[in-house]
N, C-alpha and C positions, 0 to 999 in steps of 0.2 A: 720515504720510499715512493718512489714514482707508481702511479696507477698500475695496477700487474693485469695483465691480460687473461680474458676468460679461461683459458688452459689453467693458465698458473693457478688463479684463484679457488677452480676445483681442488687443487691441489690443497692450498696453504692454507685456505680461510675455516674458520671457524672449531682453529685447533682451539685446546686449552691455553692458560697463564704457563709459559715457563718456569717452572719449578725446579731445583735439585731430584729425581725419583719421578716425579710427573708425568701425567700418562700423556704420549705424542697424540693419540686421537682424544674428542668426549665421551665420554664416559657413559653409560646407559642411567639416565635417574630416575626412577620409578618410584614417584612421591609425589600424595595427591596432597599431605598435609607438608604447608614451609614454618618456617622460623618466623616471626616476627620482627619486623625491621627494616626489609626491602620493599620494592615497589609494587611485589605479586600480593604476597599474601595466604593465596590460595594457589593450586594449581589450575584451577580452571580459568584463573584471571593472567596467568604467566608464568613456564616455568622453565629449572636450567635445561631440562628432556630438551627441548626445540629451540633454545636461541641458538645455540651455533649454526644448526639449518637454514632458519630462517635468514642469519648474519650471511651465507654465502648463496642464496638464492636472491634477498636485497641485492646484491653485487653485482650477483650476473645480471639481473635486469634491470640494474639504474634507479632500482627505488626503493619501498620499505614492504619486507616483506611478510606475511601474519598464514603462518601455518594453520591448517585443516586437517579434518579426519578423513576426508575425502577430495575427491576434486570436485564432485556435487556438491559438497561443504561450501567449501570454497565458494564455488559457481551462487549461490542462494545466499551468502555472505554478500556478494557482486550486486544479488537484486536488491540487500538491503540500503543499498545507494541510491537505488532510483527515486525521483522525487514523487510526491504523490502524485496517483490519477496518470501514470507516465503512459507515452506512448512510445515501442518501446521498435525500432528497427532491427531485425534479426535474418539471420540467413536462412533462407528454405529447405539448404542441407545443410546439418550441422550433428553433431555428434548428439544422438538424440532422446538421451533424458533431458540435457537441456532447454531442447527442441519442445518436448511435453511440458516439462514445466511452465514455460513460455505461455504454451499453450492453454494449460492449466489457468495461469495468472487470467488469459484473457478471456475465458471462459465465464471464469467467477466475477468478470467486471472489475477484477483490479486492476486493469492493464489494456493498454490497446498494446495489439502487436502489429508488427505487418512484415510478412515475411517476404524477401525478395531473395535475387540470386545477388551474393555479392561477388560474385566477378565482375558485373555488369555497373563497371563505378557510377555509370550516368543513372544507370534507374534508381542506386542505391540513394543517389545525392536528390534526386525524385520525391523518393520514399521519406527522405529527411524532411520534407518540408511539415513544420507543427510539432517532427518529434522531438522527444527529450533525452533518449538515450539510442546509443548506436552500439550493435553485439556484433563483433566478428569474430569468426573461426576462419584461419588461414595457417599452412594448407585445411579444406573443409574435412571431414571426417563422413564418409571415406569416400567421393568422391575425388579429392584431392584440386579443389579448386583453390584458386591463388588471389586473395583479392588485395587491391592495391591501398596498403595501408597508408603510408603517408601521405596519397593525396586523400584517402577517408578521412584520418585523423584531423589532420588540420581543417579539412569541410567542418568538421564538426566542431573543433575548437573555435574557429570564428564565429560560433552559431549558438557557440554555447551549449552545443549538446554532450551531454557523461558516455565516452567510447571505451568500452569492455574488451579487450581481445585473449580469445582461446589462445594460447600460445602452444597446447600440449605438443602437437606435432611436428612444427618445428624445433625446439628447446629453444632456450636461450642460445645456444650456441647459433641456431638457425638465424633466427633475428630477433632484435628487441625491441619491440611494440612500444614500451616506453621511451625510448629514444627518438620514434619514427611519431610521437606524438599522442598514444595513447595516455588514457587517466587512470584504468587498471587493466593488468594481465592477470593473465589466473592460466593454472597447470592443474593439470591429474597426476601429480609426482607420481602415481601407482605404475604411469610408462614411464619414459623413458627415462626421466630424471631418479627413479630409484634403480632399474632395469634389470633384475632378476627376479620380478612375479612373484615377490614373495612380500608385499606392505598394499598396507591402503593411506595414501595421502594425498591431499591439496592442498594449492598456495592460492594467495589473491596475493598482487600487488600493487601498494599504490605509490602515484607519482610520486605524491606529497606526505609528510608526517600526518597530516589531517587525513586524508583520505584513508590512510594505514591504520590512525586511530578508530575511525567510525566501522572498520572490517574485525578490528582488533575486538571492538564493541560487540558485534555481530557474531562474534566466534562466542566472546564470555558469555551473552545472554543464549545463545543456542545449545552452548556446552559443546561444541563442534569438534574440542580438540584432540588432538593426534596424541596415539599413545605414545611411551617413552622406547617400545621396544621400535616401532614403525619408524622412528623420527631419526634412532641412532643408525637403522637399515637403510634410510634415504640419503643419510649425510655419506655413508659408504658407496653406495652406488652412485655419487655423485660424486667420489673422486676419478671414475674411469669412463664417467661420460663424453668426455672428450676424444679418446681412445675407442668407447663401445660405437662408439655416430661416426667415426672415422670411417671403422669396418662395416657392420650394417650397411652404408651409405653407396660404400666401394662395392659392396656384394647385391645391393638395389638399383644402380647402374647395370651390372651386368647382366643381371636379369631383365632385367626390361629391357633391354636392347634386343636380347636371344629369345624371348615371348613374342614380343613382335613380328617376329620374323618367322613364327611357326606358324604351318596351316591351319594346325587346329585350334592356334588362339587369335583371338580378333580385341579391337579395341580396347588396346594398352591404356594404360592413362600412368604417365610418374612425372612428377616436372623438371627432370635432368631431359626428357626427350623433345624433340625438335618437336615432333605431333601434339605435345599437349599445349592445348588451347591460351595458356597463360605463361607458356616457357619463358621468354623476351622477358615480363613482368620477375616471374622469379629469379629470375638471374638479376636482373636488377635491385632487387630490395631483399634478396634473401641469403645466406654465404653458402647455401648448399640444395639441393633438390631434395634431400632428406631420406630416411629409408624408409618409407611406404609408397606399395603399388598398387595396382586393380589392375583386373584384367578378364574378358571374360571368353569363355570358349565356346565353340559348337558344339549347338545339341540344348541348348537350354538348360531350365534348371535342374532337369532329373541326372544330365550328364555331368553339370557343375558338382553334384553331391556326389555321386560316384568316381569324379576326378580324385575328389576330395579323399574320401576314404581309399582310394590306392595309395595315397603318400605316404611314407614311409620315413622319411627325415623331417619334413614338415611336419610342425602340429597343429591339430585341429583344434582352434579354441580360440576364442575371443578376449579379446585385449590387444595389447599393441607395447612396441616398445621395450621387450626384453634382449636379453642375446640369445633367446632361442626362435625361429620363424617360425610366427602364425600363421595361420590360414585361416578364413570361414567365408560363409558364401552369407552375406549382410541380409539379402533379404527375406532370409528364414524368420528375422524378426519382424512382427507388424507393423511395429511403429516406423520401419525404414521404409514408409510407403512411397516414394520416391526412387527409389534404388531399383535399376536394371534387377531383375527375378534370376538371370546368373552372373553378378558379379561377385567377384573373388576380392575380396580385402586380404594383399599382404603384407604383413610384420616383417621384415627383414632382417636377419640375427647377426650372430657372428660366426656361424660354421665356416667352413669350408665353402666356396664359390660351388667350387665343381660339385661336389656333394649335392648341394641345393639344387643344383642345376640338373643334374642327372636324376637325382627324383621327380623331380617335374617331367622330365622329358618321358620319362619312362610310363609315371603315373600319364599322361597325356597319349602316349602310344597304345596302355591296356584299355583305356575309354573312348579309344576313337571311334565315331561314327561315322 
């Protein structure tokens, strides 16, 4: 069989053995003690719960893939690659527990960091000079900055430096980081890759079987891994991912086109729009602008919260990545100390266009100032 294409693969990979009676999906297996004989042993060292996941998340992104209990799992599985004493290139917005830990590392003296904007390839490739490892998050979280991977990656492969890339926001379906030259991707499968808000998981992936090994390492000494009910909810929401990002995507277009263009809202930011700073680039390296927006309104932040609680269709809550629209205004948290004080992070679901649409309009006409 000829290589099947990302659609397909959601589809067919990581069914069971053909059998006579055999079940078409995997099975739920909730078993911490195995048999004697195969290559696990144990469950914490490898079990049947996650190979099929991992076997169709390996696929989509071109390399080998080692499930997590989280995406911060995951992500701290990632720093276990760095070499000692790293210095370690990160983006100054990024989705931001990672952001802290970072910080953390560099606080305690295990770590240089240095945080730059990675939109800005040239200071990025700047900042590279002495380091040893390169983090990108692209699109950024929730700014939604676009930074130019393949000519990152490759800067860094001739240089020898270990490049990490967030993938969560765009999916594999968006782009693959491995392909474009990264050494690992890593997801918060908890968005979109599961996409009904109901699991907690992460992936690391690495290029190579070695790099896959030492993350593999990382998980069993941490104990990191993903339960068996999380792992069978992930492989299901990952058959209509294709489908779910189709809509979402069609429904995040349209809104941002029609936000734009209201009085009361100012400084859209989605990279399907001609105005954002890195459109040209995403269109280039990316197959889609993706379903996430920002946006913020008049009146600051006491009006952004009050927008907020008119909606009505919209939900108010943090995360990202399901088929229902989020909302929240980011920098109600302190650690998004960066973030405009009324910007609006939205999720873009699969409702109805017009539904979505109309609540916003409406919620924006009861809070106008």
């Amino acid at each position: 069989m000829s290589e099947l294409r990302p659609e397909t693969e959601l589809i067919v990979g990581g069914r069971p053995e053909v059998v006579p009676d055999g079940p078409l999906n995997a099975p739920i297996s909730p078993a911490s003690t195995l048999r004697p004989g195969g290559e696990s042993g144990y469950a914490r060292s490898g079990s049947p719960a996650w190979e099929p996941l991992e076997t169709v998340v390996g696929r989509l992104e071109d390399g080998h893939a080692v499930a997590f209990a989280s995406g911060m799992a995951a992500a701290h599985a990632a720093f276990r690659l760095f070499p000692p004493d790293p210095t370690v290139v990160a983006p100054e917005v990024a989705y931001m527990a990672v952001r802290e830990s970072l910080q953390i590392e560099r606080d305690a003296g295990r770590a240089g960091v240095r945080f730059v904007d990675i939109t800005e390839t040239a200071a990025v490739k700047a900042a590279c000079d002495g380091a040893n490892v390169l983090w990108l998050e692209s699109p950024t979280n929730p700014l939604l900055g676009i930074a130019d991977v393949p000519e990152l990656c490759a800067f860094a492969r001739e240089r020898g430096i270990l490049t990490v890339v967030d993938n969560t926001l765009a999916t594999p379906l968006g782009q693959r980081p491995l392909t474009l030259g990264a050494d690992v991707v890593m997801h918060s499968g908890t968005k979109a890759m599961g996409g009904h808000s109901d699991l907690l998981i992460g992936f690391a992936v690495g290029r190579t079987p070695e790099l896959a090994a030492e993350l593999h390492e990382a998980r069993h000494l941490a104990g990191a891994t993903p339960g068996a009910l999380e792992t069978f909810l992930c492989l299901r929401g990952l058959r209509t991912l294709s489908l779910r990002l189709e809509r979402s995507q069609a429904n995040a277009a349209v809104l941002a086109e029609r936000l734009e263009e209201h009085p009361e809202v100012r400084e859209v930011r989605y990279p399907g729009l001609a105005s954002h700073p890195q459109a040209g680039l995403a269109v280039r390296i990316m197959a889609g602008p993706g379903f996430m927006l920002t946006f913020r309104v008049h009146g600051g932040a006491g009006r952004a919260d009050s927008f907020v609680d008119a909606l009505r269709v919209l939900t108010h809550a943090t995360s990202l990545g399901g088929v229902e629209t989020l909302i929240e205004r980011r920098a109600r948290y302190p650690a998004e100390r960066r973030i405009p004080p009324d910007l609006l992070r939205v999720s873009v679901g699969c409702e109805h266009v017009e539904d979505l649409w109309e609540d916003l309009d409406r919620a924006l006409a009861a809070t106008a100032v």
